[in-house]
VOPAGU-2260 file (C-alpha; in pm, 1 decimal, decimal comma):
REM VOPAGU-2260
SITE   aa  ch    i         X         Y         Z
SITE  UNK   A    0    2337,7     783,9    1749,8
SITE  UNK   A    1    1973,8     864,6    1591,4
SITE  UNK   A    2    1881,9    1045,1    1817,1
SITE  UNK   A    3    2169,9    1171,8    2097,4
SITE  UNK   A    4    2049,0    1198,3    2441,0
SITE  UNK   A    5    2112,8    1579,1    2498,9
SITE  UNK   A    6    1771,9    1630,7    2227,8
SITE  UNK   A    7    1597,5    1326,9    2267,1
SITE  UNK   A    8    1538,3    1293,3    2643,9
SITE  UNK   A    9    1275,8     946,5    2636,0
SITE  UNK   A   10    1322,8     702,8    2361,7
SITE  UNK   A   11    1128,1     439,2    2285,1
SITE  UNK   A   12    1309,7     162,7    2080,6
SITE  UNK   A   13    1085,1    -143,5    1945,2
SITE  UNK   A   14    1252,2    -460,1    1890,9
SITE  UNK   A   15    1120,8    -684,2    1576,4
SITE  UNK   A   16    1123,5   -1083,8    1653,4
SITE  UNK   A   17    1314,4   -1181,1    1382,6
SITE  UNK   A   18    1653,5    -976,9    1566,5
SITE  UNK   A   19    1537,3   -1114,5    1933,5
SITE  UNK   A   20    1460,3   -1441,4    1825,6
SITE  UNK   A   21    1656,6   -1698,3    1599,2
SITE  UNK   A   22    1516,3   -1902,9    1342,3
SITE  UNK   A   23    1529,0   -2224,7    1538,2
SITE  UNK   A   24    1315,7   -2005,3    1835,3
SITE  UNK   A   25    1613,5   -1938,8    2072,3
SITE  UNK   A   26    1710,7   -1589,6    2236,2
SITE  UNK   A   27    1996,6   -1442,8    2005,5
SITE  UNK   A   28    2121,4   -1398,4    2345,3
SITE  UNK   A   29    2485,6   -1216,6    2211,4
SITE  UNK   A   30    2277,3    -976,7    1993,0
SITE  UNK   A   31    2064,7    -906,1    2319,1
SITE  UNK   A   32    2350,2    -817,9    2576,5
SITE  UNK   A   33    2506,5    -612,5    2317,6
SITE  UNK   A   34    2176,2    -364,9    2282,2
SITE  UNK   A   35    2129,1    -425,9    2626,7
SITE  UNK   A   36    2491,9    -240,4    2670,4
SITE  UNK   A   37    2377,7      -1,9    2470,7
SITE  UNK   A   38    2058,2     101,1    2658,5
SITE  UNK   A   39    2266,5     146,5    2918,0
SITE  UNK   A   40    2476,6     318,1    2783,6
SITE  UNK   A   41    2217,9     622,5    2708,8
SITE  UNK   A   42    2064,6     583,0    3050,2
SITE  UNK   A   43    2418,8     652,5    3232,5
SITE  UNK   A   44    2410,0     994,6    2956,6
SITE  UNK   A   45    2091,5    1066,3    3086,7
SITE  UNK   A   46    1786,7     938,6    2855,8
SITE  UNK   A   47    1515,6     723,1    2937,5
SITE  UNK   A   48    1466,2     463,8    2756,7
SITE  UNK   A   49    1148,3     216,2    2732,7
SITE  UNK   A   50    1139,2    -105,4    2494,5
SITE  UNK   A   51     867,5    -257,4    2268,4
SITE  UNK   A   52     982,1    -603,4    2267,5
SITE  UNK   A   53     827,1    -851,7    2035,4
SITE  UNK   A   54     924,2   -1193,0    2038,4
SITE  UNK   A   55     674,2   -1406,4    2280,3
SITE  UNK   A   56     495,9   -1570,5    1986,6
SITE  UNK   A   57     795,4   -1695,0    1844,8
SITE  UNK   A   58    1011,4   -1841,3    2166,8
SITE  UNK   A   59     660,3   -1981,9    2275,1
SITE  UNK   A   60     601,2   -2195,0    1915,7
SITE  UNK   A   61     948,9   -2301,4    2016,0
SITE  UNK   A   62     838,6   -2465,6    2370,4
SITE  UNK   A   63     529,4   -2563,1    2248,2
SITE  UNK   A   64     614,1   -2698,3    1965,4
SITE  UNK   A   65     364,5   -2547,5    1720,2
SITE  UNK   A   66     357,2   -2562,8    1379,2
SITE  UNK   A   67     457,3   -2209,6    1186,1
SITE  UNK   A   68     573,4   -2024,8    1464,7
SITE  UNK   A   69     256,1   -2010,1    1642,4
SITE  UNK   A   70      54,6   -1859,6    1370,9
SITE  UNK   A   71    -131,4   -2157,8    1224,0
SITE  UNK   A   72    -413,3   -1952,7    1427,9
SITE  UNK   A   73    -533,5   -1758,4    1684,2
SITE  UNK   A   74    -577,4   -2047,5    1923,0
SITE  UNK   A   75    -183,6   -2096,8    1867,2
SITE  UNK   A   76     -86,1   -1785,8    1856,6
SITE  UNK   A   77    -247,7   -1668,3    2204,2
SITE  UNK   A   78    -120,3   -2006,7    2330,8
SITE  UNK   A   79     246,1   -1923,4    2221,5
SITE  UNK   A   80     224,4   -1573,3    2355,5
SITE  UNK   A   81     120,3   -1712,2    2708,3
SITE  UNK   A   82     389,7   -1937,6    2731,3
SITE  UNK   A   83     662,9   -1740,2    2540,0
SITE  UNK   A   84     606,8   -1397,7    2733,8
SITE  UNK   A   85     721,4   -1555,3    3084,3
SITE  UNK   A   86    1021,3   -1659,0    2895,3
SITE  UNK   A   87    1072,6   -1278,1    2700,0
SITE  UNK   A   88    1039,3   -1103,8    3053,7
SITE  UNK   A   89    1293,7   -1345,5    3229,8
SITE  UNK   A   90    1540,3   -1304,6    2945,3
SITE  UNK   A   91    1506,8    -875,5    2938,3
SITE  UNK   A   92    1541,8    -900,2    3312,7
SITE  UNK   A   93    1838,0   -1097,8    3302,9
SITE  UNK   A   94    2018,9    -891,0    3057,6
SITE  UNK   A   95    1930,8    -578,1    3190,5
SITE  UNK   A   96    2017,6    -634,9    3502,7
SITE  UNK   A   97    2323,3    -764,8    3380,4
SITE  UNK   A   98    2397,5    -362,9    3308,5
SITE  UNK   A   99    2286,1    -255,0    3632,3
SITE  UNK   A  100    1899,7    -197,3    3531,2
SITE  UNK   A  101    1554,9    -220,3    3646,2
SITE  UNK   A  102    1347,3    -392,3    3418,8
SITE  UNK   A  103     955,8    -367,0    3435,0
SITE  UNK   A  104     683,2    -556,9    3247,5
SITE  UNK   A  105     379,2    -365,4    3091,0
SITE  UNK   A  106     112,2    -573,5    2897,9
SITE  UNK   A  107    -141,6    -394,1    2667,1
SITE  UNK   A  108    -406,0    -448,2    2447,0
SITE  UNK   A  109    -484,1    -209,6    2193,3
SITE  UNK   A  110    -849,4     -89,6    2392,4
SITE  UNK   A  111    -582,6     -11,4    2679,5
SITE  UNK   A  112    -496,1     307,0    2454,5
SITE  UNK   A  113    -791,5     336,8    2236,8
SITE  UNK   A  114    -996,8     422,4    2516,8
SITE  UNK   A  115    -897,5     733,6    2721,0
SITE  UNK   A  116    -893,2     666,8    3083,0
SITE  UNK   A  117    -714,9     353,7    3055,8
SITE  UNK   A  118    -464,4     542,5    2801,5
SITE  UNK   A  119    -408,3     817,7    3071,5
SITE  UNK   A  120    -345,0     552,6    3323,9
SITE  UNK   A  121    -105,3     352,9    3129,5
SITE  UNK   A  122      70,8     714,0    3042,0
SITE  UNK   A  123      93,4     719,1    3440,6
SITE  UNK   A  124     216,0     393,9    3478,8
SITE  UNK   A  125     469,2     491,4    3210,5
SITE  UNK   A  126     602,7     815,4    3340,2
SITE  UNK   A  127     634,8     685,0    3677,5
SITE  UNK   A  128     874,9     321,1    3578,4
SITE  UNK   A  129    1091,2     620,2    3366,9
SITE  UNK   A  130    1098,6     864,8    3627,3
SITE  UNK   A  131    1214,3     569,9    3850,8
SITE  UNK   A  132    1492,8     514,1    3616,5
SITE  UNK   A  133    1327,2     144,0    3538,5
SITE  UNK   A  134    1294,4      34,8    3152,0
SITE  UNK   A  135     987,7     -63,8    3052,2
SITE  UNK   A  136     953,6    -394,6    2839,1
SITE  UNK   A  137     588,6    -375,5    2666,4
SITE  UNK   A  138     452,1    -604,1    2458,2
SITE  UNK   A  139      79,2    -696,6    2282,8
SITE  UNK   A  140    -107,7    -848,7    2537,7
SITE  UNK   A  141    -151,9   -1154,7    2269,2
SITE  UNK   A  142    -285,9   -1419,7    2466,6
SITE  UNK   A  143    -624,2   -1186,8    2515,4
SITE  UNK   A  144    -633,7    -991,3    2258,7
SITE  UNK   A  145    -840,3   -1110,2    1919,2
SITE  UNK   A  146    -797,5   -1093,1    1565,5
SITE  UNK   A  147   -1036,2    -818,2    1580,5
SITE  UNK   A  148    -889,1    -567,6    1838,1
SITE  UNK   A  149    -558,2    -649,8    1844,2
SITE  UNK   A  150    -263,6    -431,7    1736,6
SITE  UNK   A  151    -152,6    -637,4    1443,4
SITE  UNK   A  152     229,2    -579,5    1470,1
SITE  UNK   A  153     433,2    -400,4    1768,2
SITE  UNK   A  154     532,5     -99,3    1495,0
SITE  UNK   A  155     217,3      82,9    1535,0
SITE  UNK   A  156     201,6     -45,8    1924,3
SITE  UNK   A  157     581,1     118,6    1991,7
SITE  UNK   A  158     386,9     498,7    1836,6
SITE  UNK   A  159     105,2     459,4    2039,9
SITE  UNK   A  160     357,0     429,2    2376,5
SITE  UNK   A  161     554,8     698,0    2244,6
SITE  UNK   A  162     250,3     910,5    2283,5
SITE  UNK   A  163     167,8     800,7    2644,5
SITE  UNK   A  164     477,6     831,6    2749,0
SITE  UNK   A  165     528,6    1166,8    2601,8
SITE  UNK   A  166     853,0    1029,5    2403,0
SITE  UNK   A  167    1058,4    1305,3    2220,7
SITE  UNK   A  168    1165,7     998,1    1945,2
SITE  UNK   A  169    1116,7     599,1    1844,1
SITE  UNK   A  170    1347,1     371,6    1701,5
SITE  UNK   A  171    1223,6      96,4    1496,8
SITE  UNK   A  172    1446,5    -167,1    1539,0
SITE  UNK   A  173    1407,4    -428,4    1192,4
SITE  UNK   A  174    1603,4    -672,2     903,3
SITE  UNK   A  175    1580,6    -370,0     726,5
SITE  UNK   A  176    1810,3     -21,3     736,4
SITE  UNK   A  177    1492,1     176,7     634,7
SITE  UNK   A  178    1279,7     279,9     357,6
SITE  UNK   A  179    1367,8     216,1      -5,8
SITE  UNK   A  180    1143,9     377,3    -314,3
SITE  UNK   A  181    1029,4      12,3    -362,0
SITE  UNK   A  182    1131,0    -317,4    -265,7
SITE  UNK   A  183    1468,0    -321,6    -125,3
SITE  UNK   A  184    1487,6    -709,7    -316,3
SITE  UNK   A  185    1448,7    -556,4    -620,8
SITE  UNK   A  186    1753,1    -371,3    -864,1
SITE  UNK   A  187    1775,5     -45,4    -840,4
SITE  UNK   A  188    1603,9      11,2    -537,9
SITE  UNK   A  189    1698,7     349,0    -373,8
SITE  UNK   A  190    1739,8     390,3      -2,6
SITE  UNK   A  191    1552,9     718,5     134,9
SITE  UNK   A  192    1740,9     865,9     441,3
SITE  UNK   A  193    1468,7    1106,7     541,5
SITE  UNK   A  194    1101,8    1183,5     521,1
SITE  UNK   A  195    1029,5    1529,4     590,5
SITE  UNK   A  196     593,7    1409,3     487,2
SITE  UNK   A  197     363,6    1126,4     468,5
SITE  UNK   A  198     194,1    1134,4     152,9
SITE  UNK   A  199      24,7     918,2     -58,6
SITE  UNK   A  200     368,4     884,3    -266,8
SITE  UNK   A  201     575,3     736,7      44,9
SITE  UNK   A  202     291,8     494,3     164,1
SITE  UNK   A  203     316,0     369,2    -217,2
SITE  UNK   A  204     712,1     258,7    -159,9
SITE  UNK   A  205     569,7      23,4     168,8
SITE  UNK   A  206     596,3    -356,7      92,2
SITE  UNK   A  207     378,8    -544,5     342,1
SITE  UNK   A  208     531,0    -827,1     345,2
SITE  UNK   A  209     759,5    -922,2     650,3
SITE  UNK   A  210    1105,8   -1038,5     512,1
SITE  UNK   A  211    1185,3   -1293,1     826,2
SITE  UNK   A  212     836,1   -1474,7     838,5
SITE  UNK   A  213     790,1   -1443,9    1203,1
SITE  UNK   A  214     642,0   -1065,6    1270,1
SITE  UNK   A  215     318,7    -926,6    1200,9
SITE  UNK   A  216     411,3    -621,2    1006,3
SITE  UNK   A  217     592,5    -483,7     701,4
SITE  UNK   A  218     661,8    -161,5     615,2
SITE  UNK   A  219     326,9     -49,5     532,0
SITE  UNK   A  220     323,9     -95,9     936,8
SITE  UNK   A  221     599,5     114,1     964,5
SITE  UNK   A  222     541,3     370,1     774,0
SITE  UNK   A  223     110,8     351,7     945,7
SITE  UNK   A  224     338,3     371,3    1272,1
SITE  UNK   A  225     559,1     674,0    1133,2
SITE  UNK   A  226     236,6     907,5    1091,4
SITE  UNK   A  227     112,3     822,6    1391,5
SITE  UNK   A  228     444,2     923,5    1587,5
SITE  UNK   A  229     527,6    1226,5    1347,4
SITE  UNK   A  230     152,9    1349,8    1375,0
SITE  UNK   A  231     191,5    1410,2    1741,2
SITE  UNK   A  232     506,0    1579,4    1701,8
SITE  UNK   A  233     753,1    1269,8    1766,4
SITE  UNK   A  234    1031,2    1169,5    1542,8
SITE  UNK   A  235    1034,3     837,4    1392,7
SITE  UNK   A  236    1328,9     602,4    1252,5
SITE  UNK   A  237    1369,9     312,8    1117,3
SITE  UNK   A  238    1730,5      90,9    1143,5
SITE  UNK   A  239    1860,4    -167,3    1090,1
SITE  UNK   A  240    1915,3    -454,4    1403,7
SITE  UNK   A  241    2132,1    -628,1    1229,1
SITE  UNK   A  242    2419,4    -524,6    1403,5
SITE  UNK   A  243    2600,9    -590,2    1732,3
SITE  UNK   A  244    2581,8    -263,9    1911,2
SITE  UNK   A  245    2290,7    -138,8    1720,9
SITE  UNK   A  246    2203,9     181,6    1922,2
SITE  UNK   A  247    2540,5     259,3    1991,2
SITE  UNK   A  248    2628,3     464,1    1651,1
SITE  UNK   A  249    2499,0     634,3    1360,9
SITE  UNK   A  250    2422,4     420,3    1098,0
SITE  UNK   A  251    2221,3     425,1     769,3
SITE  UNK   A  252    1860,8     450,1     818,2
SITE  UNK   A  253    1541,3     658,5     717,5
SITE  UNK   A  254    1438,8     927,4     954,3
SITE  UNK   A  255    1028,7    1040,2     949,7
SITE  UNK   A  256    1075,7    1379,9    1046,6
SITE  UNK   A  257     782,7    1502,8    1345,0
SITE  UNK   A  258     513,6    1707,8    1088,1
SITE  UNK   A  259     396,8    1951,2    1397,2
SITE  UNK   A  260     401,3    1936,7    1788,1
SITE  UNK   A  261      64,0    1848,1    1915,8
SITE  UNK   A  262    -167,6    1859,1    2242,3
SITE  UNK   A  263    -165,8    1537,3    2362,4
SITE  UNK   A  264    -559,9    1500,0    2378,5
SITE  UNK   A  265    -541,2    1602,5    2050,2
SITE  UNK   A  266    -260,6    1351,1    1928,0
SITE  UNK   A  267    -437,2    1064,7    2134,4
SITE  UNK   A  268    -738,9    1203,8    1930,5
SITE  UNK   A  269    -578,1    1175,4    1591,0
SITE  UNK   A  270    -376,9     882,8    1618,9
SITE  UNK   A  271    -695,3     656,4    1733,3
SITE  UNK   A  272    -678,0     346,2    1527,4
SITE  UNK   A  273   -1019,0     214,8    1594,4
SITE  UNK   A  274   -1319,7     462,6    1547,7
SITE  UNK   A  275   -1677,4     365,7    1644,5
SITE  UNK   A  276   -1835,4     462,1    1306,8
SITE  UNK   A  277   -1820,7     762,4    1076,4
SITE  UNK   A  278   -2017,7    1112,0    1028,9
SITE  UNK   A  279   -1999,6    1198,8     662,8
SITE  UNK   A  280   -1997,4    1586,7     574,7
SITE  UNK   A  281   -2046,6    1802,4     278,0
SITE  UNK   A  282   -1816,8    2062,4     159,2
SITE  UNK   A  283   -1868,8    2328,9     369,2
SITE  UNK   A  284   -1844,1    2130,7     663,5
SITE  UNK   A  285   -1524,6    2004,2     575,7
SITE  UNK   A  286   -1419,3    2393,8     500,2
SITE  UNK   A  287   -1548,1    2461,4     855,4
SITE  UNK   A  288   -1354,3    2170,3    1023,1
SITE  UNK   A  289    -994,5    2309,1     881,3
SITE  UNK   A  290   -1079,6    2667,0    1027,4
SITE  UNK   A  291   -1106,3    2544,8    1340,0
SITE  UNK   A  292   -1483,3    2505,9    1341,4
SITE  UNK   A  293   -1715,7    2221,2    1565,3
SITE  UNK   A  294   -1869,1    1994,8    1339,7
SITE  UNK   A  295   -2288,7    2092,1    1322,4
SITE  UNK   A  296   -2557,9    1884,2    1240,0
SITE  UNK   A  297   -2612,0    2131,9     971,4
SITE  UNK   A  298   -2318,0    2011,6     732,0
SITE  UNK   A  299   -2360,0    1638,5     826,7
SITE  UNK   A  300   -2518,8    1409,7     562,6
SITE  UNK   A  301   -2504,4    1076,9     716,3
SITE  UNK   A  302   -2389,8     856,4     972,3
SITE  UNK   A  303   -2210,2     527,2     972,3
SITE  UNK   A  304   -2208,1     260,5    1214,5
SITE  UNK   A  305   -2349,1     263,7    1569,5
SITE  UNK   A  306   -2190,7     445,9    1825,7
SITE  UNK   A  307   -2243,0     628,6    2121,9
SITE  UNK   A  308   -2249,6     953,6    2310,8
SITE  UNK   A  309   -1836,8     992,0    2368,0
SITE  UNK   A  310   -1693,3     712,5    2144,6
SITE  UNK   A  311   -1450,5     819,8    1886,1
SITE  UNK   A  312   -1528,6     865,9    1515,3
SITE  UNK   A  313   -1435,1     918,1    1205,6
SITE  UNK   A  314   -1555,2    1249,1    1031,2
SITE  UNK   A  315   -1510,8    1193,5     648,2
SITE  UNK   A  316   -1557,1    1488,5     391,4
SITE  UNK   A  317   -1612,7    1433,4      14,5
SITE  UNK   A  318   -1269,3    1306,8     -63,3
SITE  UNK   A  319   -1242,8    1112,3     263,1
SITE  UNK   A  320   -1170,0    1123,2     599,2
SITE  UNK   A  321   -1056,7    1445,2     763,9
SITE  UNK   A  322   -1078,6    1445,4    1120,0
SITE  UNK   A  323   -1173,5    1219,3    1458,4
SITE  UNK   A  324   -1373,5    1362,7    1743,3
SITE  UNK   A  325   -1525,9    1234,4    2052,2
SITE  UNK   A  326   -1912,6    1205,2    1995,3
SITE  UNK   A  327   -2183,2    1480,9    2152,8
SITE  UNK   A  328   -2476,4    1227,2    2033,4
SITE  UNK   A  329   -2515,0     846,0    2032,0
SITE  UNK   A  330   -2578,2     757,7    1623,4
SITE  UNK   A  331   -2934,1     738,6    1640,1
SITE  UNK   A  332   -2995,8    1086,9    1770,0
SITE  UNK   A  333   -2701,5    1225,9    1530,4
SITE  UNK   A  334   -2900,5    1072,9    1256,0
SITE  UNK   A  335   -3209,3    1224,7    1342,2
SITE  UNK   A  336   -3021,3    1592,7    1320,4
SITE  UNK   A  337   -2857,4    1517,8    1019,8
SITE  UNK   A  338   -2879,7    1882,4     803,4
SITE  UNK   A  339   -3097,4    2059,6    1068,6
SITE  UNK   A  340   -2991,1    2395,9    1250,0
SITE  UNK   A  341   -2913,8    2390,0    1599,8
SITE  UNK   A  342   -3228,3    2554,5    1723,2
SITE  UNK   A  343   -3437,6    2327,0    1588,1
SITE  UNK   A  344   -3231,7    2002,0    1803,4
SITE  UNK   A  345   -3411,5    2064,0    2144,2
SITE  UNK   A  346   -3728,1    2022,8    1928,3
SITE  UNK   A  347   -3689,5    1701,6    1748,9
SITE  UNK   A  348   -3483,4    1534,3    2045,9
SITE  UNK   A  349   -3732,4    1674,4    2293,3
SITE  UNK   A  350   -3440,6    1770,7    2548,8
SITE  UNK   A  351   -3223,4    2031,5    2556,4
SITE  UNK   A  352   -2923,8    1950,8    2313,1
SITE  UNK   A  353   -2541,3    2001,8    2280,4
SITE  UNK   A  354   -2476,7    2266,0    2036,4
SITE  UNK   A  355   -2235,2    2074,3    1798,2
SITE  UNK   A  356   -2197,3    1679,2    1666,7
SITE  UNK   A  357   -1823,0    1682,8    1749,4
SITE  UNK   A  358   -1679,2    1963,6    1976,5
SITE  UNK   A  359   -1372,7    2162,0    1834,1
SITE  UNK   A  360   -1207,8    2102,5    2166,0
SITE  UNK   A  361   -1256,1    1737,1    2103,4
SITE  UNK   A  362   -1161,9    1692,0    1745,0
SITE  UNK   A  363    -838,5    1639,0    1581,5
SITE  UNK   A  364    -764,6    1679,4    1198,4
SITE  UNK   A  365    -589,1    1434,7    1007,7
C-alpha cells in the first residue's frame, strides 16, 4: 500500500475520468467494484477514506450526446456535469454500498475553499461524514462554476480537501504510474519514485497535456497539486489506475514527500489559489517577511489590483512572490501608505490605523 493505514489515518484518493469512465462514456463498472473493494478494505483496518471523483462531464456528453465529451464549451460542459453527476453519485452509491458503505455527496466550487468561513464549514462537513464512518464522493461543482473561478482539474481540488479534512496523505489516481524526468512517450524517459522538493527543476519534467483527452489536467496539475498538499505537511502520490485492485498493493509510483507540518490557517493561507491582487516589496521587506516579520507600509512599493480590507493577496519581493496574507487595508488606503512609517498612517488616513499591511499572524510564506 502507499500509504498503510497504521501511519496514514485519512486518505484522500482522487479518481481521474479517463479510469472511471470508458471511452465510449460508460462506467468501467469492473474497474470500479474492484477499488471499491479496496476502500473497504482500509476502512475495515481502520482509515478513513474520502474520494475526489471526476467523471460527470464525461458520462453526461455520453447521455447528452455532445460533441467532444462535453467540452466544445462551457455551455456543454456545465450541461454535461448537471446531467452526468446524478449518474456519478448513483453509480459510487451503488458500489459502495455493495461493500457495506455509506456513501455521501459533497459539491464544491473553488470560492467554497478560497474563502475562509465556507472552507471551515466544508472542513466540518468533512470531519463529521469521516467520523461517521461515511466516504465522501466530492466533485467540482461544474455546472456553476465558470471558466474563471473554477478549479480547472480535480488534482489541485483532491489537495485542497486534503487540507480541510486534515488528511495525513492523497493518492492521485491517473493513466500514468507517476512522474518521469520528461515525457513518459518519449525514449529514455526516467521514472522518479520520490520527490523529497518542489523546485523549479521538477515543475520543468510536468507535461500538461492530458494523455486520455477527457480530464482537465496534466501533470503540471499534479505536480501544482503536490506543493499544495506537501506545503501543509501532507504527503502526496501519484499511481497508476490502471490496475484492478489499484489501492490494494504497492506498486510503482512517485511519492512528493510533505516539505514541513503546518498550522492549518497558515496552510489554508499558503495554498490559496486565487489572491485578490498583489503588494510588491523591496528587499528589506522581503528580509523582514522570512524572519517572521508583519509586512509595513514602510517596505511596500506598490499595489496591484483592487482588493479589500481581509481578502487574500499576494506579497511579491524582487524576484517574485514570497508570501500570502489576509489584508489590514482595502487597496486604495494601502496605496496611499505605500513607504510611509506607521506613525504617520493615522495622519494621512485620518483614523486610527492597523499597525501593519499584512499581519504576521495572518501571513504564510511560500
Amino acid at each position: 500500500m502507499l500509504f498503510p493505514p497504521a501511519s496514514c489515518r485519512r486518505l484522500i484518493v482522487k479518481i481521474g475520468s479517463a479510469l472511471l469512465v470508458d471511452p465510449d462514456g460508460a462506467v468501467r463498472a469492473d474497474w470500479l467494484a474492484g477499488l471499491a473493494a479496496d476502500i473497504a478494505e482500509r476502512t475495515r483496518a481502520g482509515q478513513q477514506v474520502a474520494i475526489v471523483s471526476s467523471g460527470a462531464i464525461a458520462l453526461g456528453a455520453r447521455r447528452l450526446g455532445l460533441a467532444k465529451g462535453g467540452r466544445a464549451s462551457l455551455e456543454d460542459a456545465q450541461a454535461a456535469a448537471a446531467t452526468g453527476q446524478i449518474a456519478l453519485s448513483r453509480t459510487w452509491a451503488e458500489v459502495l454500498d455493495a461493500e457495506g458503505l455509506t456513501a455521501a455527496q459533497m459539491l464544491v466550487t473553488l470560492g467554497d475553499l478560497e474563502d475562509r468561513r465556507r472552507y471551515l464549514n466544508a472542513a466540518g462537513t468533512l470531519g463529521r461524514l469521516l467520523g461517521l464512518n461515511v466516504v465522501p464522493v466530492i466533485n467540482e461543482n461544474d455546472s456553476v462554476a465558470t471558466a474563471e473561478i473554477r478549479f480547472g482539474d480535480n488534482d489541485r481540488l483532491a489537495a485542497r480537501v486534503a487540507q480541510a479534512a486534515a488528511a495525513a496523505g492523497v493518492i492521485l489516481l491517473s493513466d500514468i504510474d507517476g512522474l518521469y524526468d520528461r515525457n513518459p512517450a518519449d525514449p529514455g524517459a526516467v521514472h522518479i519514485p520520490h520527490v523529497a522538493r518542489i523546485d523549479g527543476a521538477v515543475e520543468a519534467m510536468a507535461d500538461t497535456r492530458s494523455a486520455s483527452g477527457m480530464g482537465s489536467g496534466g501533470m503540471a496539475s499534479k505536480i501544482a497539486a503536490a506543493r499544495i498538499a506537501t506545503g501543509a505537511g501532507i504527503p502526496l502520490a501519484i499511481a497508476s489506475g490502471r490496475v484492478q485492485r489499484p489501492l490494494h498493493a504497492a506498486r510503482r509510483h512517485t511519492l512528493f514527500a510533505a516539505e514541513r507540518t503546518a498550522r492549518a490557517r497558515k496552510a489554508w493561507l499558503a495554498g490559496g489559489l486565487t489572491a485578490a491582487g498583489a503588494i510588491h516589496v523591496d528587499a528589506g521587506a522581503a528580509r523582514a517577511l522570512a524572519a517572521g516579520g508583519s509586512l509595513l507600509a514602510a517596505g511596500a512599493v506598490r499595489v496591484e489590483g483592487g482588493f479589500l480590507r481581509g481578502d487574500l493577496v499576494t506579497i511579491a519581493g524582487p524576484d517574485g512572490a514570497i508570501a500570502r496574507g489576509l489584508s489590514e487595508y482595502d487597496s486604495a488606503d494601502a496605496a496611499r501608505l505605500l513607504g510611509r512609517q506607521s506613525e504617520d498612517h493615522a495622519a494621512i488616513l485620518g483614523h486610527e490605523p492597523r499597525a501593519a499591511l499584512v499581519h504576521r499572524n495572518h501571513l504564510a510564506l511560500l
